[in-house]
N, C-alpha and C positions, 0 to 999 in steps of 0.2 A: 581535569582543570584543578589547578590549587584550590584550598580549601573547600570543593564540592564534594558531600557524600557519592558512593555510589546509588545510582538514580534504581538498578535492582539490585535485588537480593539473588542468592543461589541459585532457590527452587523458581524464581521466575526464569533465571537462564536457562533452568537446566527444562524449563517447561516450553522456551524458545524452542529451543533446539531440536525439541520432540512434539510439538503442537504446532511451531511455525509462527509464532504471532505471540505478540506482550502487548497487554495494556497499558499504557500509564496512565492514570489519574492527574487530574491540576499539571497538566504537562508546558499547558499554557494559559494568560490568566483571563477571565473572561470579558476582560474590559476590550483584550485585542481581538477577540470572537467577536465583541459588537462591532468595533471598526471595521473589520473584516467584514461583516454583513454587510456593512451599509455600502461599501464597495459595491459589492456583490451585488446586490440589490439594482441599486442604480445601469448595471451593467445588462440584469437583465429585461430592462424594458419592460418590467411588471410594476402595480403598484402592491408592497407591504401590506398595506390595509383595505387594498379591494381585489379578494378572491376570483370575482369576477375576470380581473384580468391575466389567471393564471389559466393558460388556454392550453397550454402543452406539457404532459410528464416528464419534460426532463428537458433542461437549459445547459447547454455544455459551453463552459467557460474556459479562456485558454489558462496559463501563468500567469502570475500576480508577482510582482518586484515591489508594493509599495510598503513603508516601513511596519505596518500591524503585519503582513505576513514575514517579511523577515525577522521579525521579531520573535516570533509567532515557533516561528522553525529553529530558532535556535535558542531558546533558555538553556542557561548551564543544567535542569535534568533531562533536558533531552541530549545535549552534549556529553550529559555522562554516561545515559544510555548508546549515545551510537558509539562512544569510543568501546562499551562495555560489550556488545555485541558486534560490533562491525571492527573494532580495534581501535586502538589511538594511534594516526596518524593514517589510518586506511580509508579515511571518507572527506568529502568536501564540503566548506558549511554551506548550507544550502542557502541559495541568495534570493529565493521569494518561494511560493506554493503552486500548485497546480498539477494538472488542471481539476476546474471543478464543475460535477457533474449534476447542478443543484436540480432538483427532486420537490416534484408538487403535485398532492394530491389531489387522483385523475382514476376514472374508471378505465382510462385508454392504458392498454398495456407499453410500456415503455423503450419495447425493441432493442438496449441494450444489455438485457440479463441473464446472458448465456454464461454456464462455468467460462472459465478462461484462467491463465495465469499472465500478467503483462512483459512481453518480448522487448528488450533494448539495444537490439543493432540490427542492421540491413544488412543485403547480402545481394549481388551482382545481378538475383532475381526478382527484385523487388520491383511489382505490379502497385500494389496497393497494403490496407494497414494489414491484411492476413496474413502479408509476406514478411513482418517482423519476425523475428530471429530470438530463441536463447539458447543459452550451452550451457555444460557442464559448470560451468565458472562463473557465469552471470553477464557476460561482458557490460559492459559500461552501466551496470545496477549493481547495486549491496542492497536495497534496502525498499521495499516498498512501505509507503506508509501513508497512512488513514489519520486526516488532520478534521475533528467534529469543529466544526463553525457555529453549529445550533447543538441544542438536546436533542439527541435520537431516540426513541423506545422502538419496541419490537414492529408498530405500525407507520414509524417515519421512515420506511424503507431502509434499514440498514444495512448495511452490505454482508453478503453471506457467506462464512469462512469453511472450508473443509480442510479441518483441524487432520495435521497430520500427512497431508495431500504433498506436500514440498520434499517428503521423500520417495515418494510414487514419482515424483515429476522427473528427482535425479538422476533415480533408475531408469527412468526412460529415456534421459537427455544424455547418460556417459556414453554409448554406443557412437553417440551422432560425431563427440569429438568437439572441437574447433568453431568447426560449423556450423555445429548446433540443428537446431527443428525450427520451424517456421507456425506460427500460429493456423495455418492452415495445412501443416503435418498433423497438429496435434489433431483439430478438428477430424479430419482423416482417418488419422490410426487410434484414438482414443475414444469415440463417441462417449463413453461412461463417463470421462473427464475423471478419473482418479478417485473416484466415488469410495469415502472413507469409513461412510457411513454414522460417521461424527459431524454436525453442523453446530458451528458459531454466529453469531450475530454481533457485529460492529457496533455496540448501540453503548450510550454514553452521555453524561450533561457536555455542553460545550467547554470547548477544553482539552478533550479528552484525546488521544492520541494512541493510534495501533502502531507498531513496528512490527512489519509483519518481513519473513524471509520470500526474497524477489522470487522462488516456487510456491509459493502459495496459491492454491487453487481457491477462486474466490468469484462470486458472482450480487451483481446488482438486483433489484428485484422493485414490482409493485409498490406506491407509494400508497397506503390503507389509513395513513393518520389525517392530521389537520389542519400541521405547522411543517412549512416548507424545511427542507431539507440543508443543510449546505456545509459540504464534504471535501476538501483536498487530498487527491489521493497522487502526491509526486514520488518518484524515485528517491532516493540519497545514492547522490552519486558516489563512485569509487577514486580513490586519491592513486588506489594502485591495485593492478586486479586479485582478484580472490585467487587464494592458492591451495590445492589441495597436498602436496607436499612440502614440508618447510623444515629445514635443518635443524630448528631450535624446536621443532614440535608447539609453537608458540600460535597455535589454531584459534584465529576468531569461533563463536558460535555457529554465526553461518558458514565456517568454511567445515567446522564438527558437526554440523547437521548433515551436510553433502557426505561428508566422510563416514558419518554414521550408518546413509543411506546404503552406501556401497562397499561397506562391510570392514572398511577401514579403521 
């Protein structure tokens, strides 16, 4: 975008690329995190200020179109970071958030925090959500990303990154082709889930924003803090799909990450 810095530096690209994930700081400004909450809030049928009525560890919400999350999802530094790693003109602005998976602490274990990396396309076999699909190339993802609604620390459940995991995934998915693995391949043939032996933690004031690469092996977890949680974790779509050979040599991060993985 004219006159906007670049949103990273080098060594954050060049940490993308081999870690899987950038933080950005002040990505968006806190005034839309409250709006955003109070959405939220309301949606979940809870009261704010009485604990009492937080009865269940985890409220899954679907997308949000209203103006604090478009807003939210496009500030020029976040538009210069996806042009900076996903390319300029390779991604779609994103027109609202979601879904959100808000988080309240609960002694009850929360049933959704098994490794996983998030699949986005179907395939002629689709049963149910384990029959989602990725490939080589990401089909219809560039970008997954972690949008903080509230302040996270280590005990607001933050979502748990295995840094590094997005080239174990490549290696796994170039064989499959086109086709791609189904989230209950992975299950299947992976039990370990790409166990890198390096963990991250999504945690951050509200604001705060992961772009993480759509291999990222990453898992939800136990909410141990005090203050509810509330997390957008949407795709950023592709304007045109990822390519791992191009004429001009002119390779997104993500698409140098893949190519990294597979020795390219």
């Amino acid at each position: 975008m004219p006159g906007i810095l670049p949103a990273l530096d080098q060594a954050q690209i060049n940490a993308f690329i081999t870690d899987g994930f950038v933080r950005i700081d002040n990505a968006f400004p806190q005034e839309l995190a409250e709006q955003g909450r109070a959405i939220l809030w309301k949606d979940t049928g809870c009261d704010p200020d009485n604990p009492a009525t937080w009865t269940k560890p985890v409220i899954r919400l679907g997308g949000y179109s209203d103006l604090p999350f478009r807003e939210a999802a496009n500030t020029p530094i976040l538009q210069s970071a996806y042009d900076q790693i996903v390319g300029p003109n390779r991604w779609a602005p994103p027109q609202g958030l979601g879904t959100f998976p808000v988080r309240f602490p609960s002694p009850d274990e929360p049933g959704d925090d098994g490794w996983h990396i998030d699949g986005s396309f179907t395939g002629d076999d689709y049963r149910d959500f384990l029959d989602i699909r990725a490939n080589i190339v990401s089909k219809g993802r560039a970008l997954l990303m972690l949008f903080l609604f509230s302040d996270v620390d280590e005990e607001d459940a933050p979502t748990r990154i295995r840094v590094g995991s997005h080239l174990d995934v490549a290696r796994y998915l170039a064989p499959a082709g086109d086709a791609g693995r189904s989230l209950r391949n992975m299950l299947d043939d992976r039990p370990d889930w790409f166990d890198t032996g390096h963990e991250a933690l999504a945690a951050g004031p509200a604001g705060t924003v992961y772009l993480c690469h759509p291999f990222l092996v990453h898992g939800a977890q136990k909410h141990r803090g005090s203050r509810v949680k509330f997390m957008a974790q949407p795709p950023l779509f592709p304007r045109e799909p990822i390519q791992l050979e191009r004429a001009d040599s002119n390779y997104s991060p993500v698409e140098q990450s893949i190519r990294l993985a597979l020795g390219q």
